[in-house]
N, C-alpha and C positions, 0 to 999 in steps of 0.2 A: 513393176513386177506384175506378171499376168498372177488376176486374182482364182484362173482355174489351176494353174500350175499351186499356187499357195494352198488351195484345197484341197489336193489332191495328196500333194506332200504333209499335208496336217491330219492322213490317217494314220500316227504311228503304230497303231496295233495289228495294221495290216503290215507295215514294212516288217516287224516282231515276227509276227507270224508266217511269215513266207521264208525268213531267217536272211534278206538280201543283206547288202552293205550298201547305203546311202551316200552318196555323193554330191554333192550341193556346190553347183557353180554360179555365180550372179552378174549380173552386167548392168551397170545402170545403178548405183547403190544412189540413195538421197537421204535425207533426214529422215522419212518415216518409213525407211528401208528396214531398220533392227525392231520396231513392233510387229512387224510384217514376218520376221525369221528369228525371234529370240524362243518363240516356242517350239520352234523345230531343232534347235541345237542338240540337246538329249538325243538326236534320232539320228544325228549326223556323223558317219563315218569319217568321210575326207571330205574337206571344207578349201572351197578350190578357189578362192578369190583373188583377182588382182592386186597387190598390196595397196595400190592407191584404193579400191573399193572398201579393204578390210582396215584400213588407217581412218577413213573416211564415217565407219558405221563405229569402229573402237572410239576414236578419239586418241589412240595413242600415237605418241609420238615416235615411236620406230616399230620394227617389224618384230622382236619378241615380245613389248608389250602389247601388239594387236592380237598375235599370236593366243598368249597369256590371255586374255579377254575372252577371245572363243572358248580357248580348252576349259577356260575353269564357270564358264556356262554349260557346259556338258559335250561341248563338240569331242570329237576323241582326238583327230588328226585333224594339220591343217597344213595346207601345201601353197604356196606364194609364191607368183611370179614375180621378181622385181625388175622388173622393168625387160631392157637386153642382154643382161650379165648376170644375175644371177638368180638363183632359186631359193625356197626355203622351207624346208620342213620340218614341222615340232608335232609333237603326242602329248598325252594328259602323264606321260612317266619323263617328262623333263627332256627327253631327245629333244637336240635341234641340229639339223641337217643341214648348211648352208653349202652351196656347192658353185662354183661358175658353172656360165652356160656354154656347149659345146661350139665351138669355130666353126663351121658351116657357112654353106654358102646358099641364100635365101630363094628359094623360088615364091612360094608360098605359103601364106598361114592359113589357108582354110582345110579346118579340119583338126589343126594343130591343137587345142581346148580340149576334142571330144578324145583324140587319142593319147591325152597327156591324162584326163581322166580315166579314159578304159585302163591303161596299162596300172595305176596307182591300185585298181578295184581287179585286175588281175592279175599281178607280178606276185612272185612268189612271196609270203610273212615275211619268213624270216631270214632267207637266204641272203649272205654275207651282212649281218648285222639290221640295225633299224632303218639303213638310210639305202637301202636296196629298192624299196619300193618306190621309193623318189627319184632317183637315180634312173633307175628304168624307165618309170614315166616320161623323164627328162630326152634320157635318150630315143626312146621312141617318137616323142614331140619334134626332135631334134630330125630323126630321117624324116618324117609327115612334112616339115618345112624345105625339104631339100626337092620336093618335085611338084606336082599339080592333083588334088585331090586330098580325104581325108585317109588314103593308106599307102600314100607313094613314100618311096625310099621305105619301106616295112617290105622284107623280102621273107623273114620266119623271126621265130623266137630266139631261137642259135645267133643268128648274126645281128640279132639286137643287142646282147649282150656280150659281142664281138666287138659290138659297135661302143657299147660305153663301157668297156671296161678298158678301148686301145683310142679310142678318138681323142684328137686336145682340144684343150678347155679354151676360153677367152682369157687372155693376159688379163691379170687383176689392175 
């Protein structure tokens, strides 16, 4: 973990004060990864990890108990990629959001992480219940891997949510 990025995220009275919403992605989790990020939990919005990362820093043995370890350290939201097929998202009020991933056909991932986070940190609260924000994310990640760059397949907001309210899912 770069040690300036850990500093910079360990001013919580500035992120308070500015009034943002935190978002916390990780890459690379080790053993001395969660003394590294257990005091920035409190400060974290959406908690964006690979399940293997977030199973890896929990210890737990499936995806709501790794879940459950964030939330009730102070994370508020935690969103989990598993793997190809499905997603996952839980809150500190018991939601869990499990969803398949959309059927698509792959060009590329880069870019796919940053606007799976921006859409989570700007998709409407509350619109159609708590797993709307996931969802979106989801689908927006979902056109970002359908062509080359970080905003290909994103044509608007409108036909994002064209896009996953009528796209199918992966057969379970």
């Amino acid at each position: 973990m770069n040690g300036l990025l850990v500093y910079k995220l360990s001013a919580p009275s500035l992120i308070v004060t500015i009034g943002t919403h935190t978002i916390f992605d990780l890459l690379g989790a080790n053993d001395g990864t969660l003394g590294l990020i257990e005091p920035l939990f409190p400060y974290i919005d959406y908690f964006t990890p690979r399940i293997e990362e977030a199973r890896q820093i929990s210890a737990a043995p499936d995806v709501e108990g790794a879940g459950r370890f964030f939330l009730e350290r102070g994370v508020k939201h935690c969103f989990f990629t598993l793997g190809g097929d499905d997603v996952c998202f839980m809150d500190a009020a018991s939601t869990v959001v499990r969803e398949r991933v959309f059927e698509i056909e792959v060009v590329e991932y880069d870019g796919l992480r940053r606007r799976l986070r921006c859409r989570l940190h700007h998709g409407p609260a509350s619109q159609d219940g708590p797993g709307h924000r996931a969802n979106l994310a989801q689908a927006s990640a979902a056109l970002v891997a359908t062509g080359l760059g970080s905003d290909a397949g994103i044509r608007s907001f409108d036909e994002t949510l064209v896009f996953m309210n009528s796209a199918p899912r992966k057969a379970a």
